[in-house]
Z-matrix of the N, CA and C atoms (Angstrom, degrees):
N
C 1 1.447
C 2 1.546 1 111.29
N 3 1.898 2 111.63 1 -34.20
C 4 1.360 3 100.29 2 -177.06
C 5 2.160 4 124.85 3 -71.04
N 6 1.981 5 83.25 4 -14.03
C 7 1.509 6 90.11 5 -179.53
C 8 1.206 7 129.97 6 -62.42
N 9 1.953 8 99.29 7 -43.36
C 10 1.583 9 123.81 8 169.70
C 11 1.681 10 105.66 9 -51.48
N 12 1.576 11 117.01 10 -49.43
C 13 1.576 12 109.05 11 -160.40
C 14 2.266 13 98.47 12 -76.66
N 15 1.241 14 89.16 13 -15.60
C 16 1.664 15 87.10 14 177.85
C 17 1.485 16 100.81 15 -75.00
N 18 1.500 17 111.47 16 -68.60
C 19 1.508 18 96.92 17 -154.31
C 20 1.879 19 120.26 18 -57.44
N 21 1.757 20 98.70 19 -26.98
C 22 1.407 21 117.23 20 168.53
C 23 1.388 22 111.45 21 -42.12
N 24 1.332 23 130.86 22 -45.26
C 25 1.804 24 142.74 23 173.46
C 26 1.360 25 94.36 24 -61.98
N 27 1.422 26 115.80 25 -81.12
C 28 1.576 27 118.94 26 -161.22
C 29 1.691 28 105.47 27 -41.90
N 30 1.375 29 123.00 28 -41.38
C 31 1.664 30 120.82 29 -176.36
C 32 1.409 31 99.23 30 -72.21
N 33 1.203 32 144.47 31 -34.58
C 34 1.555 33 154.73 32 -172.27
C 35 1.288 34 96.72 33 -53.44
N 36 1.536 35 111.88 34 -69.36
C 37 1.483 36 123.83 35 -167.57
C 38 1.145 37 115.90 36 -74.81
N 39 1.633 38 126.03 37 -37.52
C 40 1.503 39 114.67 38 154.96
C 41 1.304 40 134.96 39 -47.36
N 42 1.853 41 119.74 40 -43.90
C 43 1.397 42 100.98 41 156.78
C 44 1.367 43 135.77 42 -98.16
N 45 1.292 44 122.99 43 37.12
C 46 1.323 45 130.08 44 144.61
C 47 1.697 46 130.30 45 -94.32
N 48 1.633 47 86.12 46 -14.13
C 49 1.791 48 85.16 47 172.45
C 50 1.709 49 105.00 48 -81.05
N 51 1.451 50 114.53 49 -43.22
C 52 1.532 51 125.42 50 158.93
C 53 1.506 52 126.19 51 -41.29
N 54 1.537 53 117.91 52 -33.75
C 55 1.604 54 111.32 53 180.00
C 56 1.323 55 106.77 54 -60.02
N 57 1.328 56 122.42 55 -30.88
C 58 2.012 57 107.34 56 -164.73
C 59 1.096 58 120.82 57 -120.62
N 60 1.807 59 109.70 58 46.02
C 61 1.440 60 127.55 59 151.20
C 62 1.568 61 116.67 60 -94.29
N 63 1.486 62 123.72 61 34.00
C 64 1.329 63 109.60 62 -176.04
C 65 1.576 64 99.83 63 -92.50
N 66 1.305 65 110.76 64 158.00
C 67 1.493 66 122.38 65 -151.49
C 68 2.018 67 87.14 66 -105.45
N 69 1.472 68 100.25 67 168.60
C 70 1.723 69 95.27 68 -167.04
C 71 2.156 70 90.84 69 -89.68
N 72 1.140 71 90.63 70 162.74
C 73 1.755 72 85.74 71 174.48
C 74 1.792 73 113.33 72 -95.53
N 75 1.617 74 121.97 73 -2.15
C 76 1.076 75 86.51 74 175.61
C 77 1.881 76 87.17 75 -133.20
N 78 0.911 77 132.79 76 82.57
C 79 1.591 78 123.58 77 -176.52
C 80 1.568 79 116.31 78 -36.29
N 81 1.036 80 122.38 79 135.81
C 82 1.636 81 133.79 80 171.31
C 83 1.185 82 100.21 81 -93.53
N 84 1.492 83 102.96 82 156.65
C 85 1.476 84 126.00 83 152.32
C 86 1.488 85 110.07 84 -64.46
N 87 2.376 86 94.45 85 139.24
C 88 1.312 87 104.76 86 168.75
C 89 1.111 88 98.76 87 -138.11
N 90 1.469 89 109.36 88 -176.07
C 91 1.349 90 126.42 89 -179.74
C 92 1.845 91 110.30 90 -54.91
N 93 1.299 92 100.99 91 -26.44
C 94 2.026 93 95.57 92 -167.76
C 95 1.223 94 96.40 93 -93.99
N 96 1.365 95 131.58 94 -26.34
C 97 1.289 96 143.35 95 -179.26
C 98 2.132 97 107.59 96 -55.22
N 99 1.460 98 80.82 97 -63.20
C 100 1.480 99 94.84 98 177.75
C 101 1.647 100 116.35 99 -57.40
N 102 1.392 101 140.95 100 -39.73
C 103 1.279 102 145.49 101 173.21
C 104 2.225 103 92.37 102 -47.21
N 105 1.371 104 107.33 103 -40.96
C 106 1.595 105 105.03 104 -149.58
C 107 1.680 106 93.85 105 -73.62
N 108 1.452 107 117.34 106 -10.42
C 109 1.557 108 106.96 107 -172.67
C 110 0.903 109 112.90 108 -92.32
N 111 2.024 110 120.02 109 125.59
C 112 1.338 111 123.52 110 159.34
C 113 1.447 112 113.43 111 -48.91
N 114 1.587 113 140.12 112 147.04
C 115 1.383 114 121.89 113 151.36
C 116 1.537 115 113.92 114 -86.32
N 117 1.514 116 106.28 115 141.95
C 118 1.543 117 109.73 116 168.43
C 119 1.794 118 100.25 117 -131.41
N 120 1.496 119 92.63 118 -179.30
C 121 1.280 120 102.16 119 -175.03
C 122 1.576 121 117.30 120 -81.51
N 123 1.350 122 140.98 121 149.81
C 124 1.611 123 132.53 122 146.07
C 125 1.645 124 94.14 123 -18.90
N 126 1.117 125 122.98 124 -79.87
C 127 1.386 126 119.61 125 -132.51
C 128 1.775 127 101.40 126 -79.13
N 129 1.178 128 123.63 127 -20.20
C 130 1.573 129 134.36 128 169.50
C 131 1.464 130 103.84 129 -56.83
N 132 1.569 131 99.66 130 -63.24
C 133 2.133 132 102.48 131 175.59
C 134 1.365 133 121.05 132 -52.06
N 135 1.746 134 116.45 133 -42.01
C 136 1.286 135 102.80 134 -179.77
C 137 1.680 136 111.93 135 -105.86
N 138 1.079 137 107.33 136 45.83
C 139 1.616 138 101.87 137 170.26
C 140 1.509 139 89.93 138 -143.22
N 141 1.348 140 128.48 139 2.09
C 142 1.409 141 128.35 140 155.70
C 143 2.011 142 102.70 141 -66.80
N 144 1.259 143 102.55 142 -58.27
C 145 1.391 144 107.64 143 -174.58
C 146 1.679 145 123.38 144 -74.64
N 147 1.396 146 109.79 145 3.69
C 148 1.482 147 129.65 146 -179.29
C 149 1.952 148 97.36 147 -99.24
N 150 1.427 149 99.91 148 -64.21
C 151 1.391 150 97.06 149 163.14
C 152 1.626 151 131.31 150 -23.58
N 153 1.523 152 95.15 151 -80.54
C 154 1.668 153 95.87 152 163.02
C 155 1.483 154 103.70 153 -154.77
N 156 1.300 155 139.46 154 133.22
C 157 1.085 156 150.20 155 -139.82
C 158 1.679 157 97.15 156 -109.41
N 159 1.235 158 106.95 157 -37.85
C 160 1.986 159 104.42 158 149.87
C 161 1.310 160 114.94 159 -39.84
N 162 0.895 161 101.43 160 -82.00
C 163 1.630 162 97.44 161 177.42
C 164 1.461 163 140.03 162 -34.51
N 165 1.441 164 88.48 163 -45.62
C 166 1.492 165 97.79 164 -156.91
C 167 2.069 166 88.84 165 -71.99
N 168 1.320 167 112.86 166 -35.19
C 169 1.629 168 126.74 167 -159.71
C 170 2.018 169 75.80 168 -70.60
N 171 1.322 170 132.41 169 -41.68
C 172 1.327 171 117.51 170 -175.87
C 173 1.657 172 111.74 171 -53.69
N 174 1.307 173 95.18 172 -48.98
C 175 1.941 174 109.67 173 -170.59
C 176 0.769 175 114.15 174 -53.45
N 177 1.454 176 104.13 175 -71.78
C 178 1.618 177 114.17 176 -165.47
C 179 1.694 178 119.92 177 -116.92
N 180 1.366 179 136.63 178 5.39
C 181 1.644 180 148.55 179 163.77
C 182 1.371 181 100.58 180 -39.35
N 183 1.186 182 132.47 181 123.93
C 184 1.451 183 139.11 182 164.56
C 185 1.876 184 116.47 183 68.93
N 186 1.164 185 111.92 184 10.56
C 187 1.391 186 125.53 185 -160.91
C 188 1.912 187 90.68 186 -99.83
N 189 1.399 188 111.54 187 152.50
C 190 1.310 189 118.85 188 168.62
C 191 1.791 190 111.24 189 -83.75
N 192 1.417 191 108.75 190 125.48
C 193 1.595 192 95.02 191 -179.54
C 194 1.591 193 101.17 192 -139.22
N 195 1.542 194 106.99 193 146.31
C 196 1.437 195 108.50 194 -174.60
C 197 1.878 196 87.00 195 -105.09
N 198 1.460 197 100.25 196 122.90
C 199 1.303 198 112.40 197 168.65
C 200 2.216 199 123.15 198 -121.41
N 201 0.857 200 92.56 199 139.65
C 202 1.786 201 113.87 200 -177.76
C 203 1.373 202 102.13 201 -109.28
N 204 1.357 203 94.14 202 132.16
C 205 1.882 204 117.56 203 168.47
C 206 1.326 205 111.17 204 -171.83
N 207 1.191 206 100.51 205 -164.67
C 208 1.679 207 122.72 206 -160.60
C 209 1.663 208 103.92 207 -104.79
N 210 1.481 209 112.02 208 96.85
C 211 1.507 210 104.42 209 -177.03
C 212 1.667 211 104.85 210 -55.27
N 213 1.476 212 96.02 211 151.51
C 214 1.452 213 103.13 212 -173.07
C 215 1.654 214 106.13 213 -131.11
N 216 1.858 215 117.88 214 -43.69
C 217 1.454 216 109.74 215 -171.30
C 218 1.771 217 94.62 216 -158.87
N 219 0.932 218 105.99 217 157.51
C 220 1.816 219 108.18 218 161.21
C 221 1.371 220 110.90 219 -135.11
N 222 0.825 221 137.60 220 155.77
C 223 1.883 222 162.43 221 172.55
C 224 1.200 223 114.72 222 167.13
N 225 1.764 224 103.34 223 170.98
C 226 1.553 225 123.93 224 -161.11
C 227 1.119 226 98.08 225 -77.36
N 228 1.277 227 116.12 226 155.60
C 229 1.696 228 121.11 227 147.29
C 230 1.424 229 122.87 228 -75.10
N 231 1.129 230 115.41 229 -169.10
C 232 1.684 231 130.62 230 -169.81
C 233 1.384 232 93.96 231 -69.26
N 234 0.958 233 136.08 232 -45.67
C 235 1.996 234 136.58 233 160.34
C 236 1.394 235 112.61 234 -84.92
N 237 1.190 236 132.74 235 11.23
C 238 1.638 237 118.15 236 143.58
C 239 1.898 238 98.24 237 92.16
N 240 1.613 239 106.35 238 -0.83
C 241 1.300 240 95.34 239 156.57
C 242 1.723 241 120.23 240 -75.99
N 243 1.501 242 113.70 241 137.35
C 244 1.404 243 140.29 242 158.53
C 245 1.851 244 99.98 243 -21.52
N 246 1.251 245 110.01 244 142.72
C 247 1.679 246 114.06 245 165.45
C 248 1.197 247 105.72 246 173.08
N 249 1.643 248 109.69 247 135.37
C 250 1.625 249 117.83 248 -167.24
C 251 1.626 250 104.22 249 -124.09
N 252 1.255 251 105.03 250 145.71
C 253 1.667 252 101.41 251 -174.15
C 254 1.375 253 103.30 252 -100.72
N 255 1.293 254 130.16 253 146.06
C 256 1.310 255 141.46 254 149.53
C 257 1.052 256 127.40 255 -110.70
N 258 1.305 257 135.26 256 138.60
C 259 1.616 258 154.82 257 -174.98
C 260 1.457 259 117.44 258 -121.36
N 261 1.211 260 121.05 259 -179.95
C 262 1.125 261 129.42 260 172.73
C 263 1.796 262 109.79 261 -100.03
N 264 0.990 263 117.55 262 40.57
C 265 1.494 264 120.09 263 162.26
C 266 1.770 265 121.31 264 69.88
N 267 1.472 266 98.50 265 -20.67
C 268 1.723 267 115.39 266 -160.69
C 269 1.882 268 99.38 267 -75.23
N 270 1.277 269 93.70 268 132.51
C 271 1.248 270 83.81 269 170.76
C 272 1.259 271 156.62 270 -71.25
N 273 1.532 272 108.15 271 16.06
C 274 1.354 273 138.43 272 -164.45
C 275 1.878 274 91.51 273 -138.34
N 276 1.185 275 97.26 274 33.05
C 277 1.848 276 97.56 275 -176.68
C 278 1.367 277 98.84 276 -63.59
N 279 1.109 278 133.94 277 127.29
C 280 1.005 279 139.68 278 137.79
C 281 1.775 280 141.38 279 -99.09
N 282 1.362 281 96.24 280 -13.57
C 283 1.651 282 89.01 281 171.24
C 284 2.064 283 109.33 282 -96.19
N 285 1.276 284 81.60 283 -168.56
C 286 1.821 285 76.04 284 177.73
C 287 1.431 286 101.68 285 -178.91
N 288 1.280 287 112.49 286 154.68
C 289 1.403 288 127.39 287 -166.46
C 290 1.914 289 109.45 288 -115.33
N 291 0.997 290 123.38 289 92.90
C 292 1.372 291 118.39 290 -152.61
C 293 1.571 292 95.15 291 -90.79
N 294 1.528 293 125.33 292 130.49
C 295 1.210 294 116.15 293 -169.25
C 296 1.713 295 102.71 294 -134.61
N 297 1.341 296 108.92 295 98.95
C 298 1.636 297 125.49 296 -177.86
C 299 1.983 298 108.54 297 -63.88
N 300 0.913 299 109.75 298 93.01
C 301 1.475 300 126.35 299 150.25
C 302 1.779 301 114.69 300 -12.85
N 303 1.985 302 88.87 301 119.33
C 304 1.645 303 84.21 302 171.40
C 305 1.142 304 95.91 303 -80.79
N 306 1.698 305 103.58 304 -173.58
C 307 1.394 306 107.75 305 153.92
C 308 1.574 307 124.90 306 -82.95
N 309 1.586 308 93.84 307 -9.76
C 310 1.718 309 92.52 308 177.58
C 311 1.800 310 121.18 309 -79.58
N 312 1.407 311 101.58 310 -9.91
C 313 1.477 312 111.83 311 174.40
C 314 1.529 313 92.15 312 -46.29
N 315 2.113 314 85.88 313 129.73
C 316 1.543 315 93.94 314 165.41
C 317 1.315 316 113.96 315 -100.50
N 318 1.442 317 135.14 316 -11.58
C 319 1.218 318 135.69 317 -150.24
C 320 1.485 319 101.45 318 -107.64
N 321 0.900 320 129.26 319 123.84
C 322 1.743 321 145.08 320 -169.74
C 323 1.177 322 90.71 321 -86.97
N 324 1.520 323 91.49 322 126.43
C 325 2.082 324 109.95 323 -170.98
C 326 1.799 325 110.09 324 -72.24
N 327 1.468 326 111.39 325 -7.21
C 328 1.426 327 129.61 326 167.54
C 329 1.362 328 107.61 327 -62.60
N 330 0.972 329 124.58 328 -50.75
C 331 1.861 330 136.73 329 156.69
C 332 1.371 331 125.01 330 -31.12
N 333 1.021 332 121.00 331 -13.62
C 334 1.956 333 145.09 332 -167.91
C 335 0.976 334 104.99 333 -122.24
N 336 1.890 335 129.52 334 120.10
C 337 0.988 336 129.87 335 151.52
C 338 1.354 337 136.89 336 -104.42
N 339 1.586 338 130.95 337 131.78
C 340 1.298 339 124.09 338 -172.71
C 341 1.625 340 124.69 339 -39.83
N 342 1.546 341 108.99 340 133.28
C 343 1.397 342 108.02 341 -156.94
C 344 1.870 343 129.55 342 91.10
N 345 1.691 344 106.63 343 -0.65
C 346 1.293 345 100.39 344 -162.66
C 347 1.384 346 87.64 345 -102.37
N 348 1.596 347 130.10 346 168.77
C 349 1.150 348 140.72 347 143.60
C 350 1.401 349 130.34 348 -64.77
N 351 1.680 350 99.66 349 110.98
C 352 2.070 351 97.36 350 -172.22
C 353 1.558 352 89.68 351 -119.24
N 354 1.061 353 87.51 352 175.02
C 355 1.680 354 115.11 353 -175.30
C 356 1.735 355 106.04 354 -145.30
N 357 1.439 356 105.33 355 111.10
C 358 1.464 357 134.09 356 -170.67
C 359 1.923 358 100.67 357 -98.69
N 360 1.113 359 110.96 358 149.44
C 361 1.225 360 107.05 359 163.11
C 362 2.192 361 102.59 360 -145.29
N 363 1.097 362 100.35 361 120.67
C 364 1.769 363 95.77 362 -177.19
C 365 1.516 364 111.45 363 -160.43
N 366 0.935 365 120.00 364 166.73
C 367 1.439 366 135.12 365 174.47
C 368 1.707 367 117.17 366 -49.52
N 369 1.128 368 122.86 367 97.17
C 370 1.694 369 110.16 368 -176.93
C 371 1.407 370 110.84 369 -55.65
N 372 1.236 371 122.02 370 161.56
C 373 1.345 372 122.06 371 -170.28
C 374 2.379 373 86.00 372 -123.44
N 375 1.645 374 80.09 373 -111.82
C 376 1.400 375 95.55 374 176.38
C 377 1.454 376 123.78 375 -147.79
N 378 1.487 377 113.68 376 -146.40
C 379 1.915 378 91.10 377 -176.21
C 380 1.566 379 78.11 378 -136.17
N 381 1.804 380 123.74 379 157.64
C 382 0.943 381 112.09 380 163.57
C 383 1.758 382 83.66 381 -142.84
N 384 2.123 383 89.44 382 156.55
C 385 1.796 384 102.25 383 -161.02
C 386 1.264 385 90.62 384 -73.68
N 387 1.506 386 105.80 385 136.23
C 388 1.349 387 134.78 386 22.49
C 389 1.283 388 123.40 387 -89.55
N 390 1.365 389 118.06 388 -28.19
C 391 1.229 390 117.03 389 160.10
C 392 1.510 391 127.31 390 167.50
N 393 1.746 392 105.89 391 20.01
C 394 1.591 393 107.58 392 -167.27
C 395 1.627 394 109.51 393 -73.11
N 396 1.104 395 137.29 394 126.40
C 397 0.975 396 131.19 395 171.59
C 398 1.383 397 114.84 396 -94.71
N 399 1.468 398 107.38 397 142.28
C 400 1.973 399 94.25 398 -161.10
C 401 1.430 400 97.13 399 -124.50
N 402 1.375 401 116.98 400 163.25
C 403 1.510 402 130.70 401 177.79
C 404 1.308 403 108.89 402 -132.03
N 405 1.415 404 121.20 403 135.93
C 406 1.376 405 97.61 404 173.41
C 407 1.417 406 102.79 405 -128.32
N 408 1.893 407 107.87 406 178.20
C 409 1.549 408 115.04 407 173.73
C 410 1.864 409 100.01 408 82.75
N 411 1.330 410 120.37 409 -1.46
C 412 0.996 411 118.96 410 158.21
C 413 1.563 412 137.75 411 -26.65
N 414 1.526 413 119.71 412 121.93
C 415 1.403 414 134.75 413 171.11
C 416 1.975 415 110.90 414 -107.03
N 417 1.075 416 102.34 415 157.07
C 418 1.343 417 101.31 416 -177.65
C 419 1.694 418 100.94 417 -103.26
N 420 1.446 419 122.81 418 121.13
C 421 1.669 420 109.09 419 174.97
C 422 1.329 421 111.90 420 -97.01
Protein backbone atom coordinates (compact mmCIF):
# COMPACT_ATOMS: atom_id res chain seq x y z
CA UNK A 1 0.00 0.00 0.00
CA UNK A 2 3.01 2.28 0.90
CA UNK A 3 4.37 1.68 -2.86
CA UNK A 4 0.92 2.60 -4.49
CA UNK A 5 0.66 5.91 -2.08
CA UNK A 6 4.51 6.65 -3.22
CA UNK A 7 4.43 6.20 -6.78
CA UNK A 8 0.76 8.01 -6.73
CA UNK A 9 2.91 11.37 -5.25
CA UNK A 10 5.88 10.90 -7.55
CA UNK A 11 3.18 10.89 -10.83
CA UNK A 12 1.30 13.97 -9.01
CA UNK A 13 4.47 15.92 -8.85
CA UNK A 14 5.72 15.00 -12.20
CA UNK A 15 2.75 16.42 -13.88
CA UNK A 16 2.59 19.51 -12.15
CA UNK A 17 6.21 20.32 -12.57
CA UNK A 18 5.28 19.62 -16.51
CA UNK A 19 1.95 21.82 -16.64
CA UNK A 20 3.92 25.30 -16.90
CA UNK A 21 6.12 24.67 -19.82
CA UNK A 22 3.54 25.72 -22.40
CA UNK A 23 5.24 27.91 -24.94
CA UNK A 24 3.26 31.47 -25.88
CA UNK A 25 1.39 31.03 -29.43
CA UNK A 26 2.37 34.13 -30.99
CA UNK A 27 6.14 35.24 -29.88
CA UNK A 28 6.95 39.07 -29.97
CA UNK A 29 9.79 40.91 -30.73
CA UNK A 30 12.72 41.56 -28.18
CA UNK A 31 15.66 43.18 -27.66
CA UNK A 32 17.97 39.69 -28.30
CA UNK A 33 15.75 38.86 -31.05
CA UNK A 34 16.42 42.20 -32.71
CA UNK A 35 20.54 42.10 -32.47
CA UNK A 36 19.87 38.44 -34.63
CA UNK A 37 18.31 40.46 -37.72
CA UNK A 38 20.27 41.02 -40.82
CA UNK A 39 18.64 44.26 -42.48
CA UNK A 40 17.59 43.91 -46.13
CA UNK A 41 15.69 45.86 -48.42
CA UNK A 42 11.59 45.60 -49.37
CA UNK A 43 12.68 44.93 -52.72
CA UNK A 44 15.60 42.10 -51.79
CA UNK A 45 12.57 40.16 -49.65
CA UNK A 46 10.14 40.32 -52.32
CA UNK A 47 12.10 39.49 -55.35
CA UNK A 48 13.64 36.69 -53.16
CA UNK A 49 9.99 35.29 -53.07
CA UNK A 50 9.22 36.21 -56.87
CA UNK A 51 12.42 34.33 -57.69
CA UNK A 52 11.26 31.15 -56.13
CA UNK A 53 8.87 31.15 -53.36
CA UNK A 54 10.56 27.66 -52.13
CA UNK A 55 13.18 29.24 -51.20
CA UNK A 56 12.43 32.26 -50.09
CA UNK A 57 9.53 30.21 -47.45
CA UNK A 58 13.15 28.17 -46.64
CA UNK A 59 15.07 31.63 -45.75
CA UNK A 60 13.04 33.69 -44.42
CA UNK A 61 9.11 31.88 -43.30
CA UNK A 62 8.72 32.41 -39.60
CA UNK A 63 12.24 34.02 -39.18
CA UNK A 64 12.60 37.63 -37.51
CA UNK A 65 13.67 40.18 -40.28
CA UNK A 66 14.50 43.87 -40.05
CA UNK A 67 13.28 45.25 -43.38
CA UNK A 68 13.66 49.03 -45.16
CA UNK A 69 11.48 50.58 -47.88
CA UNK A 70 9.59 53.26 -49.26
CA UNK A 71 6.37 53.87 -47.17
CA UNK A 72 3.61 53.70 -49.55
CA UNK A 73 -0.09 53.26 -47.58
CA UNK A 74 -1.45 52.10 -44.09
CA UNK A 75 -4.95 50.53 -43.22
CA UNK A 76 -6.67 47.81 -41.23
CA UNK A 77 -7.03 44.42 -42.23
CA UNK A 78 -10.14 42.22 -42.48
CA UNK A 79 -9.82 42.16 -38.38
CA UNK A 80 -9.04 45.79 -37.95
CA UNK A 81 -5.38 45.03 -37.26
CA UNK A 82 -2.97 48.16 -38.27
CA UNK A 83 -0.61 47.30 -41.56
CA UNK A 84 1.55 49.53 -43.73
CA UNK A 85 2.82 48.68 -47.19
CA UNK A 86 6.23 49.30 -48.41
CA UNK A 87 7.66 49.39 -51.93
CA UNK A 88 10.52 50.22 -53.59
CA UNK A 89 9.67 53.90 -54.30
CA UNK A 90 9.49 53.39 -58.35
CA UNK A 91 6.77 54.71 -59.83
CA UNK A 92 5.47 51.83 -61.55
CA UNK A 93 5.99 49.95 -58.00
CA UNK A 94 4.36 47.19 -58.19
CA UNK A 95 5.40 44.74 -55.57
CA UNK A 96 4.92 45.44 -51.82
CA UNK A 97 5.82 44.20 -48.55
CA UNK A 98 2.69 44.29 -46.32
CA UNK A 99 3.76 44.61 -42.70
CA UNK A 100 0.82 43.80 -39.96
CA UNK A 101 1.34 45.82 -36.73
CA UNK A 102 2.18 44.45 -33.24
CA UNK A 103 0.54 45.64 -30.55
CA UNK A 104 3.82 46.52 -29.01
CA UNK A 105 4.56 49.07 -31.86
CA UNK A 106 5.32 52.28 -30.18
CA UNK A 107 5.39 54.59 -33.02
CA UNK A 108 1.88 55.77 -34.28
CA UNK A 109 1.66 55.01 -38.05
CA UNK A 110 0.28 58.87 -38.13
CA UNK A 111 4.06 59.67 -37.64
CA UNK A 112 5.00 58.25 -41.30
CA UNK A 113 4.63 59.96 -44.29
CA UNK A 114 3.95 58.56 -47.78
CA UNK A 115 7.20 58.40 -49.67
CA UNK A 116 9.40 58.43 -46.45
CA UNK A 117 11.97 55.79 -45.60
CA UNK A 118 10.82 53.31 -42.59
CA UNK A 119 12.43 50.51 -41.21
CA UNK A 120 10.04 47.54 -40.05
CA UNK A 121 11.34 44.73 -38.13
CA UNK A 122 8.62 41.47 -37.82
CA UNK A 123 8.10 37.96 -38.26
CA UNK A 124 8.09 36.92 -42.13
CA UNK A 125 5.07 35.24 -42.98
CA UNK A 126 4.82 34.37 -46.85
CA UNK A 127 4.01 35.86 -50.33
CA UNK A 128 0.66 35.31 -51.85
CA UNK A 129 0.09 35.89 -56.03
CA UNK A 130 0.43 38.52 -57.05
CA UNK A 131 2.93 39.10 -54.90
CA UNK A 132 2.47 40.84 -51.38
CA UNK A 133 4.72 39.45 -49.14
CA UNK A 134 3.57 39.89 -45.52
CA UNK A 135 5.30 40.09 -42.08
CA UNK A 136 3.65 40.08 -39.15
CA UNK A 137 3.85 41.34 -35.30
CA UNK A 138 5.55 44.24 -36.78
CA UNK A 139 7.33 47.33 -34.88
CA UNK A 140 8.50 50.37 -36.62
CA UNK A 141 12.52 51.06 -35.71
Amino acid sequence: MKWVLLIGVVIALSMVSCSGTSSPAISQPTATKQTDSQPLSAHVLYQAFQDSKATAESTYKGKWVTVTGIFDSVGPDMLGTPYLILTDGGINAVWEVQCEMSSNNTVPLSHISKGQTVTVYGQCDTSYYPGNVFLNNCILK
